[in-house]
Phi, psi and omega in degrees: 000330186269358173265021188255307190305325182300300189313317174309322192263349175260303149221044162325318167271020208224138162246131197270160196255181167049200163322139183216184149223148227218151227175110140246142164241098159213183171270136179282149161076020175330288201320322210265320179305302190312320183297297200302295212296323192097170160293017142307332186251335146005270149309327203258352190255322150332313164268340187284337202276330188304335195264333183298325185276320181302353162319291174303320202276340212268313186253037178071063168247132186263142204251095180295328199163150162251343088143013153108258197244037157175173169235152175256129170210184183214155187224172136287278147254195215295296213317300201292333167298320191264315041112244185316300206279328197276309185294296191331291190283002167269319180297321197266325172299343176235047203246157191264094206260151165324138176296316153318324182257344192043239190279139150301053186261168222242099168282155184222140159240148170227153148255126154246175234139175157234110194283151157296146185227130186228211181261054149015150170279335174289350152105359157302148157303158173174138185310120170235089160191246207249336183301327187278313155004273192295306186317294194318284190326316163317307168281335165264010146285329191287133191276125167002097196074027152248175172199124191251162169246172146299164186273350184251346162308277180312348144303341170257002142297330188303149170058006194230034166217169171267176188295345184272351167289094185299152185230127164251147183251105197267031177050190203251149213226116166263108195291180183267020166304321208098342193280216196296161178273152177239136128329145179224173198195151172242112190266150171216159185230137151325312182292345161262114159018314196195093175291306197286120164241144167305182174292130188327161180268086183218180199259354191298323194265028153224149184311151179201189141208022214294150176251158193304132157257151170302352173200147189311165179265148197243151128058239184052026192273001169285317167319310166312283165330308194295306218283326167321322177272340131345298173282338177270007170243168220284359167258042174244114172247332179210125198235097180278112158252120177237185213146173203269153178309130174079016161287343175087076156228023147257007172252337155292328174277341177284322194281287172000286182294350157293294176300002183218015177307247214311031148282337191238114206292353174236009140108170183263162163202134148292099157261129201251136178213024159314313183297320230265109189250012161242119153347314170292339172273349174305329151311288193303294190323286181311292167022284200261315146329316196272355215011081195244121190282108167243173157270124179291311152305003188241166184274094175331324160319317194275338173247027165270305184302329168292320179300320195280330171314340182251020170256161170242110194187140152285104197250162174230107167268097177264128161101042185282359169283333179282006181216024197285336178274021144298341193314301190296339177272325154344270179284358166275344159315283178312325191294313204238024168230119191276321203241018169253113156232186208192140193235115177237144149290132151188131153325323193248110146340134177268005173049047171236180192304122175101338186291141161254133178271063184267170203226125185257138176246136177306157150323149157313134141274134183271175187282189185278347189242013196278145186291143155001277171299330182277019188284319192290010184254024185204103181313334174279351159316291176295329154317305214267334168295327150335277195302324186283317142004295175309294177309319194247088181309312180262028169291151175199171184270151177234152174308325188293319189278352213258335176288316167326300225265323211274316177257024156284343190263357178257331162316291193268025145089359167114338204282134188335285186293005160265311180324311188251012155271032170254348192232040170244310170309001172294346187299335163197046179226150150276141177299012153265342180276349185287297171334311194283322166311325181321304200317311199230069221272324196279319182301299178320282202290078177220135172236143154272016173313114194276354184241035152252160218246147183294324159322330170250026177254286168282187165282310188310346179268319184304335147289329156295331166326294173275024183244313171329346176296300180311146191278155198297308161338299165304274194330301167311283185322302158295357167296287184311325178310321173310329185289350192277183187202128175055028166110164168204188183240194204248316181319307171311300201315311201283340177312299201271356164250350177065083198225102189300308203285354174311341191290301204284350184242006157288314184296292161002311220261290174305316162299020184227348175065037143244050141195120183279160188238122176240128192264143169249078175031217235265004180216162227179109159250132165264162200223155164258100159308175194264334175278330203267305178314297168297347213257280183314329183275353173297300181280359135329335188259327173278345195273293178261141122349155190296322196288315207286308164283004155285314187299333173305311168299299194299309181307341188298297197293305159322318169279338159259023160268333174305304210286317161315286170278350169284343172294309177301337142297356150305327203306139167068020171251159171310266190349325172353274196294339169301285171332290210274342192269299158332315175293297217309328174315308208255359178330292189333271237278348172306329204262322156342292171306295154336301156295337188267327173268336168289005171274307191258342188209107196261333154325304158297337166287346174277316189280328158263061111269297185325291252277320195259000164302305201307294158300336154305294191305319178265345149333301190104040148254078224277332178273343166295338200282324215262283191326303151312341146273327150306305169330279160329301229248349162268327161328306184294343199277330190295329177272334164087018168266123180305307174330300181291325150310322184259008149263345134310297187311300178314298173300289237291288178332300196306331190298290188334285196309319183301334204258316204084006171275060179303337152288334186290317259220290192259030136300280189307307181314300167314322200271320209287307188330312182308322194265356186282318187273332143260039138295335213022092179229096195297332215247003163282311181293322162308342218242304211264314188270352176286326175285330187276334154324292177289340157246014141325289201314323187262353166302337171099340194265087181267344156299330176295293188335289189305330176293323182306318205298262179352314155300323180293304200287009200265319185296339183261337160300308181300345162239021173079016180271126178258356178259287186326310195307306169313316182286338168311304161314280191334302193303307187304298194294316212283326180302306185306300184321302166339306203277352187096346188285085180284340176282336173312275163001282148313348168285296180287334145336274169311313193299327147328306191292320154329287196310280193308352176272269208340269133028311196083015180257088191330262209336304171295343190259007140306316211260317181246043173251306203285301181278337158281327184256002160277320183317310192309305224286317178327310190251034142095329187292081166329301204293329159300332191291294190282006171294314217263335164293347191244237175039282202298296169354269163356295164318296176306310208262006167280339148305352192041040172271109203286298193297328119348289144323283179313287189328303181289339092032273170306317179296316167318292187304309181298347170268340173308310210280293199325289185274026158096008179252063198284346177302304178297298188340305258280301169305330162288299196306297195319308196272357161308322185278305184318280175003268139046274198271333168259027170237030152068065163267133156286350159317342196297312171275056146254307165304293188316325167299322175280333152316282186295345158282336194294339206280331150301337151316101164316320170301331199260346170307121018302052210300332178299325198294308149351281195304315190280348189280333181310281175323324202257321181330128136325151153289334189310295194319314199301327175290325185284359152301301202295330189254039152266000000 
C-alpha cells in the first residue's frame, strides 16, 4: 500500500505527456438504469464515481475528465493501469449496491500510445486523436465487468506483470470506428468475478458491409449522440441527413450505422448510389447490398417488397439526391417492413410520409481571438491536425503554425472536405502558404487520390454534384446570389434579382444544400458558403452579359444604400439599437456594395460611405470607418458634390481627432465649415463648429473651444436641432469639468440630459450618464458614480457600442480600485483594455495603468494567476460583475 500511496503523491498532480495509456470507463445500461431508477440509480452512480477516483488515486491515474456514467483517465505506465483497472472490478464487485438496481457493472478499455494534446472547455489540459479514439472503442466492445486490452497494451505488459494476471487472448476484432481490426486481449484477475463474457460488441458478430475507413472519425460527438438517439426511437423510420457536398454525411451515417449494428439481428448494409442515375435501379442496388439472388424475369422492386418484411435490418442509402423520384419505393419499402429502418445521405429531403431530417452542419470553427490552447476544443481544428498527421507523420502545431490552421478551418468554413484536402497539401506546403493559396481555393482543394469518387477529389467537383441537379431557373438564381456576401434575406433576393418566383427557388436552392438557413426569430436569413458563392459567381459570368451583371451589382448597391441610410437616421432616436442591430446582419454585403461601387459608380460610394460612418464608429470598426470615408471622400471629389465633401470631410476629421492628429482633423474640419456656408447649410455648419469646439479643447485653448461650442448651440437652438442642442450642452460641460467648475459642469450635464431622455436618445443620454458619474467619482461618491456607470453600460452594451463598453468598463474598475476591491477591478480593467485594443482605441494605456498598479497591490497576490483568471472571464461574466 505504501508503494501506491507514493505513486499517488507522484502523480496526481501531473498531467502525463508523451507516450501514455488511455483508460475508458463506463456503466452498462446507464441510459436504462438512469429511465427506471431515477434517484436511485443516482446514488448508485455516486459511489460508483468515488471508487473509480479512489483507484485512480491509489494508482497514480489522472482523472482526464468524467464523461456522465463513466471516466477517461491516463497513467504513466501500462502497469499501473491494468493495475487500476483489475481494483476498480474487484471494488465495484464487492461493494453494496440498492437492492433495486442490484450490481453496478463497468466495462473498462486501455490503449496506449501518444495522443494529441489540447485544451478542455474548463481550460484543462486533455487528449484528443486517434489513440484515444481507439481506447473509447476498446471499451465499448468490452461487456460489464469486463477489461479489454489493445495489441500494443499487451506488448508492453510482457514480462512486466505478475503471475496471478491472466492475459486472454480474444483474437483481431473490427472495432465500430470503422478503421483497421485490432487484436484484443482480456485481462482477468482471481479476485474477479467472472472470466467467461459473451461475444465482443465489435462488428466481427454482425452481418454487415460497413467498409474498413482508412482514416479516424474526428469529433461530431453531439451529432453522433443526436442521431443514435433518433434513430433508436421507435417512430423513426427513415432518418435523412442532408447537407452541402463535403459536409460529412456519409461518414456520419457509416458511424451511425456502426455504432448501432448490433441492435439489428440481420446486420446494417451500404447501398452506395453515387452511380446509379435512374431511379428503377435502386431496387437492384439494395439487392446486391443484401446480397439477394433475384430473378431477372420478375420486376425486382416487387421482390425486395416481398423479402424484406421478414428482416430486422438497416440500410444506409448514400448519395440519394440523383435518384431522388425513387423516393416513393422507400416509403412503400417501409410500410411494409415493420422492422427496416433506413439512414439515407442525400442533398435533397425525400419528402415521404415519415422521414426525419437532420442538417448535418459544417464544423465548429474557432473565433479570430481564441488562443493556441483552445484550438483543440474545435473539431474542424482536430480534423486538420488528424489529417495532417497522415501525411506528415511528424508533423505537429506550433505557436507559429496555429493562427494559420485556426483561419484556414475558419476560411474554408468548417466543411470536412475542403479541412483535408487543404491539410493534404501539407505534404509540400506550409500552413501559411496554404492560407495564402485559399485566394485561389478550386485550384488548392483538389486530390489525385485514386480510391475517392471523382465528387471527393475537389471541391469544384462536390459543387458540381448539386448544382447538374438543378433546373435552368435555379442555376440562374444562384448565379445572381452571388453578388450578396454574408447571407440575405428573401426580400433583397427578390429586390435585386426581380425574380417574381424567388421565395420558391430560394427553398428549391436550400432543399439542394447550396444555401444554408439561419431562422432570426420570426425570420430566415439564408448564406451562401463562400466556395458555393465563388463557384456561382464563375457561372454569372458564364450565364449573363457584361450589361446584365453591371445592372445586378448597381440593384445590389442601391438597395443596400437605401437600406442604409434610413436605419442611419435612426442614429440618436428610440430606433437606434434596432437599426444598428439590422445593419450588423448586411455588414458583409455594406463592403461589397462598397467595393464594387468605388470602381464603378463613385456618387453612390460617396453616398454609402456617409450612410456607414456611424455604424463603423460605433461598432469600434474603426478601420472601415477611416478607409471608407477617405474612399468616399475622393468619390465624392470626382463627382463634385459639395454636401458629401462636406460631409466626409467632417467623418474624416472626427476619425483624426479621436486618434490625436489634431492639424489634420482641423484642416478638414475648416474646409468642410467653408463649404457648409456656401451651401447655407445651417445644421452642416453647427455640426462643423462643434468639432472644431472639441480639438480647441484638446489643442489645449478652451476660449476658442467655448466660442466654437457656444456658437453651435446658439444655431441648433435657432432650428430646432434638439439632438445638436444636447451634444452642444454636454461639450460645454466637459470644458467646465475640465476646467475644474463641477457645479458649472453638472449643469450642463443635466440640462443635457433632459433633452436627450426627452428625445429618446439612449446613446446621448450613455454619454451624459458617463460624465456624471466621473463628477460623483471625483468627490469620492461611489455609490452615485457607480449608478451612473452601470446606467451608461446598460445602454452601450443594448447599442452594441464597443468603445463605449471599454469606457464604462474602465470606469468601473477604477471606483473597484478607489474602494479596496481589487478582485473585482482586475476582470473590469482587463476587458476593457482588450476592447480598447481591438477597435485600435489609445484609450488602451488607461486600464493597462491601473493593471499594472493593481500588480503591485498586496491584495491582488498571486496576481500573475489573477491576471490570467482575469484574461480567460467570458464577457457574459464579465458584464455581470460590473453590473452587480
Amino acid at each position: 500500500m505504501s508503494e501506491k500511496i507514493s505513486r499517488q503523491e507522484e502523480f496526481s498532480h501531473q498531467f502525463p505527456t508523451g507516450v501514455v495509456t488511455i483508460m475508458f470507463t463506463d456503466i452498462e445500461g446507464s441510459t436504462q438504469l438512469s429511465e427506471r431508477f431515477g434517484e436511485i440509480f443516482e446514488l448508485a452512480r455516486d459511489q460508483h464515481n468515488r471508487i473509480i477516483r479512489e483507484c485512480l488515486a491509489m494508482w497514480g491515474g489522472y482523472e482526464v475528465k468524467c464523461l456522465g456514467d463513466g471516466f477517461m483517465a491516463s497513467f504513466v505506465r501500462a502497469t499501473d493501469a491494468v493495475e487500476c483497472a483489475i481494483e476498480i472490478q474487484r471494488r465495484l464487485a464487492q461493494a453494496s449496491w440498492p437492492a433495486e438496481i442490484g450490481e453496478i457493472r463497468v466495462r473498462i478499455g486501455l490503449h496506449i500510445g501518444e495522443p494529441f494534446i489540447g485544451y478542455g472547455a474548463g481550460g484543462l489540459p486533455d487528449y484528443f486523436g486517434p489513440v484515444v479514439n481507439r481506447a473509447a472503442r476498446i471499451c465499448d466492445a468490452a461487456h460489464g465487468g469486463q477489461i479489454l486490452i489493445s495489441q500494443a497494451v499487451y506488448e508492453v505488459l510482457q514480462g512486466a506483470i505478475h503471475g496471478d494476471i491472466e492475459i486472454i487472448d480474444l483474437k483481431v476484432h473490427r472495432l465500430k470506428g470503422l478503421e483497421r481490426a485490432e487484436s484484443i486481449f482480456q485481462v482477468y484477475h482471481p479476485d474477479l468475478p467472472r472470466r467467461d463474457f459473451p461475444p465482443l460488441r465489435t462488428l466481427d458478430f454482425v452481418a454487415h458491409n460497413l467498409p474498413v475507413q482508412l482514416t479516424s472519425f474526428v469529433g461530431r460527438e453531439k451529432e453522433l449522440a443526436d442521431l443514435i438517439r433518433l434513430l433508436r426511437e421507435p417512430t423513426t423510420r427513415l432518418l435523412t441527413l442532408t447537407g452541402p457536398g463535403g459536409v460529412g454525411k456519409t461518414r456520419l451515417a457509416l458511424q451511425v450505422a456502426a455504432e448501432c449494428a448490433d441492435e439489428f439481428a440481420d446486420g446494417v448494409w451500404l447501398v452506395r448510389l453515387e452511380e446509379v442515375r435512374d431511379p428503377e435501379g435502386v431496387p437492384l442496388e439494395i439487392a446486391n447490398a443484401l446480397r439477394i439472388r433475384v430473378d431477372p424475369t420478375l420486376p425486382i422492386r416487387n421482390q425486395i417488397l416481398a423479402i424484406l418484411p421478414h428482416r430486422h435490418l438497416l440500410l444506409v442509402c448514400d448519395n440519394f439526391e440523383q435518384v431522388i423520384d425513387a423516393a416513393p419505393f422507400i416509403g412503400d419499402l417501409l410500410r411494409v417492413s415493420p422492422k427496416v429502418k433506413c439512414i439515407v445521405t442525400s442533398r435533397l429531403p425525400l419528402r415521404i410520409k415519415g422521414e426525419k431530417i437532420y442538417e448535418v452542419s459544417p464544423m465548429p470553427q474557432p473565433p479570430p481571438d481564441a488562443t493556441p490552447h483552445e484550438l483543440s476544443l474545435y473539431d474542424s481544428v482536430v480534423l486538420f491536425i488528424e489529417r495532417a498527421k497522415d501525411v506528415c507523420p511528424g508533423w505537429e502545431i506550433t505557436e507559429d503554425t496555429a493562427p494559420a490552421i485556426a483561419e484556414i478551418c475558419r476560411q474554408l468554413e468548417g466543411i470536412p472536405l475542403c479541412i483535408e484536402l487543404a491539410a493534404a497539401r501539407l505534404r509540400g506546403m506550409t500552413p501559411q502558404e496554404i492560407l495564402k493559396g485559399l485566394s485561389h481555393r478550386f485550384r488548392l482543394l483538389a486530390s489525385r487520390s485514386p480510391d475517392l469518387p471523382e465528387r471527393q477529389r475537389t471541391l469544384r467537383g462536390a459543387i458540381d454534384w448539386s448544382y447538374e441537379l438543378l433546373t435552368d431557373e435555379e442555376k440562374t438564381l444562384l448565379a445572381q446570389l452571388s453578388v450578396f456576401r454574408g447571407g440575405f434575406f428573401v426580400e433583397a433576393a427578390e429586390a435585386i434579382t426581380r425574380n417574381p418566383d424567388v421565395i420558391d427557388l430560394v427553398l428549391q436552392l436550400y432543399n439542394h444544400s447550396l444555401l444554408q438557413a439561419r431562422y432570426l426569430g420570426e425570420r430566415t436569413r439564408y448564406i451562401l458558403s463562400e466556395a458555393v458563392r465563388e463557384y456561382a459567381a464563375e457561372k454569372l459570368r458564364l450565364l449573363l452579359e457584361n450589361s446584365a451583371i453591371y445592372d445586378l451589382h448597381y440593384r445590389h448597391a442601391s438597395y443596400f444604400l437605401k437600406f442604409a441610410e434610413e436605419r442611419d437616421s435612426k442614429v440618436r432616436t428610440p430606433n437606434e439599437a434596432m437599426a444598428f442591430e439590422e445593419m450588423a446582419y448586411e455588414i458583409d454585403n455594406f463592403r461589397a456594395a462598397l467595393e464594387w461601387a468605388v470602381i464603378h459608380d463613385s456618387h453612390l460610394c460617396a453616398r454609402l460611405a456617409v450612410a456607414l460612418h456611424n455604424f463603423f464608429e460605433r461598432r469600434g470598426l474603426w478601420d472601415d470607418a477611416l478607409f471608407w470615408a477617405g474612399r468616399g471622400l475622393e468619390s465624392a471629389r470626382k463627382v463634385e458634390d459639395s454636401k458629401l465633401i462636406a460631409e466626409l470631410l467632417l467623418d474624416l476629421a472626427g476619425i483624426h481627432q479621436s486618434k490625436g492628429d489634431l492639424e489634420k482633423a482641423k484642416a478638414e474640419v475648416e474646409e468642410s465649415l467653408q463649404l457648409w456656408e456656401c451651401l447655407n447649410d445651417f445644421k452642416g455648419k453647427a455640426k462643423a463648429l462643434n468639432l472644431l469646439g472639441i480639438i480647441y479643447h484638446d489643442m489645449g485653448d478652451d476660449g476658442e473651444a467655448i466660442k466654437f461650442h457656444k456658437e453651435a448651440l446658439a444655431l441648433r437652438q435657432q432650428i430646432g436641432d434638439r439632438i445638436g442642442e444636447a451634444i452642444s450642452l454636454h461639450n460645454l460641460g466637459y470644458i467646465a469639468q475640465h476646467q475644474g467648475y463641477s457645479a458649472q459642469a453638472e449643469q450642463y450635464y443635466q440640462q443635457s440630459l433632459a433633452i436627450r431622455y426627452q428625445i429618446g436618445d439612449r446613446r446621448g443620454v450613455a454619454e451624459s450618464l458617463c460624465n456624471l458619474g466621473i463628477i460623483a467619482q471625483e468627490r469620492a461618491d461611489y455609490t452615485t458614480a457607480k449608478s451612473h456607470y452601470r446606467g451608461c453600460l446598460q445602454i452601450w452594451h443594448e447599442l452594441g457600442d464597443r468603445a463605449g463598453i471599454a469606457m464604462a468598463l474602465h470606469n468601473l474598475g477604477e471606483v473597484a480600485v478607489s474602494e479596496g476591491k481589487t478582485e473585482m477591478a482586475l476582470p473590469l480593467l482587463v476587458t476593457a483594455a482588450k476592447i480598447f485594443c481591438e477597435i485600435g482605441s489609445p484609450l488602451s494605456a488607461e486600464p493597462e495603468k491601473f493593471i499594472q498598479s493593481l500588480s503591485k497591490s498586496p491584495e491582488a497576490q498571486p496576481f500573475a494567476e489573477k491576471l490570467q483568471a482575469a484574461k480567460a472571464m467570458p464577457f457574459e461574466q464579465v458584464l455581470k460583475i460590473a453590473l452587480e
